[in-house]
C-alpha positions in Angstrom: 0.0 0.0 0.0 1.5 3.3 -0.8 2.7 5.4 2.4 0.8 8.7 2.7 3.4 11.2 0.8 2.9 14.0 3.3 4.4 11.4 5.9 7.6 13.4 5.6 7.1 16.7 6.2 6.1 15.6 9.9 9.7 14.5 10.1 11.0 18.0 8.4 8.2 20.6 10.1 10.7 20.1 13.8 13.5 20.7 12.3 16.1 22.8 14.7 17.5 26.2 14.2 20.3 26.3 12.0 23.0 27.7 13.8 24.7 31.0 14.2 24.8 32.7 11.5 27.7 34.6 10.0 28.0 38.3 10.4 30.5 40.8 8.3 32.8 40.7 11.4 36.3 40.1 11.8 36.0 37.0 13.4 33.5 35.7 11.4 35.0 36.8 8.0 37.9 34.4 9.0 35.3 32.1 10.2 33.9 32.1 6.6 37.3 31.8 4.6 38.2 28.5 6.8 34.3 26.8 5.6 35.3 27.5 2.3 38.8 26.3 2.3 37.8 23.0 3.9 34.8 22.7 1.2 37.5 23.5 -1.5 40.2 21.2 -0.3 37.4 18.4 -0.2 36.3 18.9 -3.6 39.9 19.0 -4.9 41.7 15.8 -3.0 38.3 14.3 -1.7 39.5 14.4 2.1 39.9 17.5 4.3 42.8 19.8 5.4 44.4 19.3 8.9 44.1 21.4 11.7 47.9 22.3 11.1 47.0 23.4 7.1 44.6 25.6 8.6 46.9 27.2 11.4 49.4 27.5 8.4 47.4 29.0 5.9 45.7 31.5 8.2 49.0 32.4 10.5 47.2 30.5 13.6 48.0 28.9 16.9 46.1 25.7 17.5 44.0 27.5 19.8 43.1 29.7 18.0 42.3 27.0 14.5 40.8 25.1 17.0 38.4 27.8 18.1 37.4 28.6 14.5 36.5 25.2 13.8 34.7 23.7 16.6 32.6 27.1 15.8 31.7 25.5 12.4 30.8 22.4 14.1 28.0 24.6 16.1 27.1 26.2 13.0 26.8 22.7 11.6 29.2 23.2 8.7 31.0 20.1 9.3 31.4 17.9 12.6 34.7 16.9 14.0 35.9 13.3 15.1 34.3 13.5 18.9 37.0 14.0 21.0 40.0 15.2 18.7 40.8 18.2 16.1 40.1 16.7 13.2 37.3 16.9 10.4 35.2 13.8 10.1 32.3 15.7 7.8 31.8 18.9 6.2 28.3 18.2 4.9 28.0 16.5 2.2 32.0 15.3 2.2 32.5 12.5 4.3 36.3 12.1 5.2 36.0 7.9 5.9 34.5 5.3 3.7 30.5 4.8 3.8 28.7 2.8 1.7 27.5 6.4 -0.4 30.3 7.1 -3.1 29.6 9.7 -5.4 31.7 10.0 -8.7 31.8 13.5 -11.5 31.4 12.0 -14.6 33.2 14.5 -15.8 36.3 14.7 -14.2 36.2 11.4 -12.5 36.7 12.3 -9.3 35.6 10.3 -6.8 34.1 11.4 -2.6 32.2 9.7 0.0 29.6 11.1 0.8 27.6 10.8 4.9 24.2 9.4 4.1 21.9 8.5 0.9 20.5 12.6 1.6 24.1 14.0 1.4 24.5 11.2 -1.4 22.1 12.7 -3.6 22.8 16.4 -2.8 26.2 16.4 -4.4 23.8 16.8 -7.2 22.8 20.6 -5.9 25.8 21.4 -4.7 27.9 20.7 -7.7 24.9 21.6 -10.6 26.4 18.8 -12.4 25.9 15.2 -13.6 26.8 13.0 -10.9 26.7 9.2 -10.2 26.1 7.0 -6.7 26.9 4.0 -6.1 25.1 2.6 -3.1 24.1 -0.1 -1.5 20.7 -1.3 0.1 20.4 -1.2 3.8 18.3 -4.5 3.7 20.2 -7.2 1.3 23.7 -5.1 0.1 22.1 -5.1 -2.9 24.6 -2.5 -5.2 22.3 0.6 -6.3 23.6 2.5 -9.0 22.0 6.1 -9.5 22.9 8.6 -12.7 21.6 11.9 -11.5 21.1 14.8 -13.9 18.6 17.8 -14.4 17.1 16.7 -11.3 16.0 13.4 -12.6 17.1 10.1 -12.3 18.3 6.8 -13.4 18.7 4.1 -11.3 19.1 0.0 -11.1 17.2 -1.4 -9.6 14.5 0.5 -11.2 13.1 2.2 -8.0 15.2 3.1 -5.1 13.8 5.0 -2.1 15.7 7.2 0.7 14.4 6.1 4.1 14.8 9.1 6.9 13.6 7.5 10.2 14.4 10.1 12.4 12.3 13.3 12.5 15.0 16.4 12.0 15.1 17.7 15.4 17.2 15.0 16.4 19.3 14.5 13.9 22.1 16.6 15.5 21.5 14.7 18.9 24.1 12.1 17.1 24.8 13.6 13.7 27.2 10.5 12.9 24.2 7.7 14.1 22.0 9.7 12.0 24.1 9.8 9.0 25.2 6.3 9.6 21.8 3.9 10.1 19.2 6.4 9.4 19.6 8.2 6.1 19.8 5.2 4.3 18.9 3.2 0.6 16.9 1.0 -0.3 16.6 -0.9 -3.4 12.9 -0.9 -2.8 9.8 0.3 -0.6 9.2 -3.8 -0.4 12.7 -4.2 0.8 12.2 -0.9 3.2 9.4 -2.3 4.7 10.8 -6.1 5.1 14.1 -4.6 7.0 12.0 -2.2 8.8 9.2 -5.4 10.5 12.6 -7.4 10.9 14.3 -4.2 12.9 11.0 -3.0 14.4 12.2 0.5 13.1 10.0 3.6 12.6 7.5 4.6 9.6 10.0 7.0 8.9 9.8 8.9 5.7 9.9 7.4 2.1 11.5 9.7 -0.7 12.4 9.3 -4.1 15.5 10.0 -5.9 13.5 13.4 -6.8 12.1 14.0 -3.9 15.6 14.1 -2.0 17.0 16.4 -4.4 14.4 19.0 -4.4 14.3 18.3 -0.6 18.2 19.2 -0.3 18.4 22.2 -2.6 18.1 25.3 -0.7 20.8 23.6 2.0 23.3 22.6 -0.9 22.9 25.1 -3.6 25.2 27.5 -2.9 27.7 25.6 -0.8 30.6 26.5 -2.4 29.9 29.9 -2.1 32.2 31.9 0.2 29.4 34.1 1.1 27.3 30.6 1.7 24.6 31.0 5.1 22.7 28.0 6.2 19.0 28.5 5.6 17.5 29.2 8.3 14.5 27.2 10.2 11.6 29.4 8.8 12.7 29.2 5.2 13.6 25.5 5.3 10.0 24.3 6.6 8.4 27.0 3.7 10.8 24.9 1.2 9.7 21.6 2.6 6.1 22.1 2.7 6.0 23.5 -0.8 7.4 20.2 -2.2 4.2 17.8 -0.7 3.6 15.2 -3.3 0.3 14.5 -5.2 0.1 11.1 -6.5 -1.7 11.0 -9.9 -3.4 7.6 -8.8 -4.0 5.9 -5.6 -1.8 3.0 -6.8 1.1 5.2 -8.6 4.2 6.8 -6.5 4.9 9.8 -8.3 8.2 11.5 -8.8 6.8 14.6 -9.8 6.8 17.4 -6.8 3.5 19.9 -6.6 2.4 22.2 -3.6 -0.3 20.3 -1.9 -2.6 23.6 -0.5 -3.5 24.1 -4.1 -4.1 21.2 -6.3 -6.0 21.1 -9.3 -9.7 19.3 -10.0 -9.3 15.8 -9.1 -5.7 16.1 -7.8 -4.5 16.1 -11.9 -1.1 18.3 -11.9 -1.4 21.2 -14.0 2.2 20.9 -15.3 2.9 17.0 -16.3 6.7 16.9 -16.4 8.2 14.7 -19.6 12.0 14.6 -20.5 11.8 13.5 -24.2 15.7 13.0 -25.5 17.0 12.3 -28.8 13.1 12.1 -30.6 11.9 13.7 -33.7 10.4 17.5 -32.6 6.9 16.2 -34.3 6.5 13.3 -31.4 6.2 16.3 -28.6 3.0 18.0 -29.4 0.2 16.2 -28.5 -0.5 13.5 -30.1 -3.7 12.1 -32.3 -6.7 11.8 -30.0 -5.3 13.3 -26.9 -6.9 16.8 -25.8 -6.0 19.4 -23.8 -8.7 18.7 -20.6 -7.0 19.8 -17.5 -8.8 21.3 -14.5 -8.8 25.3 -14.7 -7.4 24.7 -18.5 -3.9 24.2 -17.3 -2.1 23.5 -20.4 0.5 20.3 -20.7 3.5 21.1 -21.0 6.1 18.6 -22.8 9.6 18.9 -23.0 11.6 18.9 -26.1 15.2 18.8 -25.8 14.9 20.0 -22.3 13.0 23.1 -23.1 9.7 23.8 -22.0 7.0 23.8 -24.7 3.1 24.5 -24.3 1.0 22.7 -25.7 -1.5 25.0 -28.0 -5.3 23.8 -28.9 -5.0 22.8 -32.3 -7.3 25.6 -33.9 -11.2 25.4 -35.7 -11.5 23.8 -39.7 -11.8 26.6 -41.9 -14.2 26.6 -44.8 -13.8 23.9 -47.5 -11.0 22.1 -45.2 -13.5 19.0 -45.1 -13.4 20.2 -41.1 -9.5 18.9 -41.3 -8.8 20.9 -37.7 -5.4 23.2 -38.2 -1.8 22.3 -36.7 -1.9 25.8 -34.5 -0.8 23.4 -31.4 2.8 22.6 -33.7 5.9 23.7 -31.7 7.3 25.7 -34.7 6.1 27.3 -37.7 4.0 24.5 -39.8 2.7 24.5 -43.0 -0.6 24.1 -42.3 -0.3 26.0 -38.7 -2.7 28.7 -39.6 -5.1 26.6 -42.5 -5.4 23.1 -43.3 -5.0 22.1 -46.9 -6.4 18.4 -47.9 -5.7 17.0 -51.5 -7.5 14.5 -53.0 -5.3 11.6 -53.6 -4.7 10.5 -57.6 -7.4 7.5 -58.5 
């Protein structure tokens, strides 16, 4: 039975604060240039600096590195390894293997990421094509993900994101959290069979989709030196405005839509299609189909990854033998404005 898809936002809604955040000060200008060193020096050698790189680069005592990065830590930039001066995560950068690797097609490198969330947010951190590899929590079965545009590919077919713990307490433990609770599956079915044998919570179910658009307004801009954690207001507006509306009782939908405001019917009034490598002609609608959503939203196809609407081909004009006009063609069209029908040689 599908899960009710708004199951997740009770896990989001507590969410903490976000930690301090940074000012134009001294102190927290410096503050600022360490974050984005670390982040740099993760995305260039896939592990982070040392405390004495930092004390280098900067002109630092230990104290005074030390200082600068357990502030981080409360700002949850990053997390240190408990008890010690050294970086064990700077969100999504994992500094020790996990069963979430994350490879740039395009210059091969390679990181490990915390959790199946941080995972899939390399995706809006990096606005690039990324691959996971990944394994199910249930059976080790490997799950291979191609992320791009948002969307996904995956094998098997359908993985899921389990998070079990609502967000308030994922900083009680940030490591536990990251570790047995923001995990893959390789299917809800496999989800729910590990979750009866461990007697674990309902949790929250995402897609591939779902995750991403979840982890955007967190990841986007990571890299940024002038980067500030959203704060807890505009994270729950985010989450809330990304409820999902299944098309069907019986049909998980990828697809994202506010849920205070759906259409007749709960039909979306934008239906999402990524058409590659197809002749322009098979993206307008098609023989038979009509333009009948609630409100008269209009479909929109995509061609090429560019959004198209769909136009209501136009009335038969006088001695067209009521041949209806192709005013709905993408482009200009020979018979876009009046039909023309020729009888065809005996």
């Amino acid at each position: 039975m599908p899960r009710d898809p708004r199951n997740f936002i009770g896990l989001l809604v507590a969410i903490p604060d976000e930690g301090r955040i940074m000012t134009g000060s001294t102190d927290d200008s410096l503050a600022r240039d360490v974050r984005k060193y670390v982040f740099d020096h993760f995305l260039e050698h896939a592990v982070p600096p040392v405390l004495e790189q930092i004390m280098e680069r900067y002109h630092l005592d230990r104290v005074e590195a030390f200082a600068i990065l357990k502030g981080l830590e409360d700002a949850r930039h990053l997390k240190l390894v408990p008890g010690t001066q050294r970086i064990l995560m700077a969100f999504p950068f994992s500094a020790v293997a996990t069963p979430f690797r994350v490879t740039r097609p395009v210059i091969g490198r390679r990181y490990y990421a915390n959790c199946a969330w941080d995972a899939v947010a390399f995706h809006a951190m990096l606005h690039e094509i990324i691959r996971i590899e990944g394994r199910c929590h249930h059976c080790a079965e490997p799950i291979s993900v191609e992320l791009a545009g948002g969307r996904s590919r995956a094998s098997p077919s359908r993985p899921v994101v389990y998070l079990a713990l609502p967000a308030a307490q994922w900083w009680n433990d940030i490591v536990t959290t990251c570790s047995n609770h923001m995990v893959f599956f390789s299917s809800e079915a496999h989800m729910d069979e590990w979750r009866k044998a461990a007697q674990a919570p309902e949790g929250a179910v995402l897609t591939l989709e779902e995750t991403h658009a979840l982890s955007v307004p967190i990841y986007k801009d990571k890299l940024r030196a002038e980067y500030v954690r959203p704060g807890k207001d505009q994270l729950i507006t985010h989450f809330r405005s990304l409820l999902v509306v299944p098309r069907r009782a019986a049909d998980r939908v990828d697809d994202l839509h506010p849920a205070d405001d759906p259409t007749e019917h709960g039909m979306l009034p934008v239906q999402p299609t990524v058409v590659d490598d197809v002749d322009e002609k098979l993206a307008p609608a098609g023989v038979r189909s009509r333009v009948r959503h609630g409100d008269c939203s209009p479909r929109i196809p995509v061609v090429g990854r560019e959004l198209v609407f769909d136009r209501v081909s136009g009335a038969a004009h006088p001695g067209s033998l009521r041949v209806p006009t192709l005013d709905h063609e993408v482009r200009d069209h020979a018979v876009e404005d009046c039909s023309i029908v020729k009888a065809l040689p005996d």
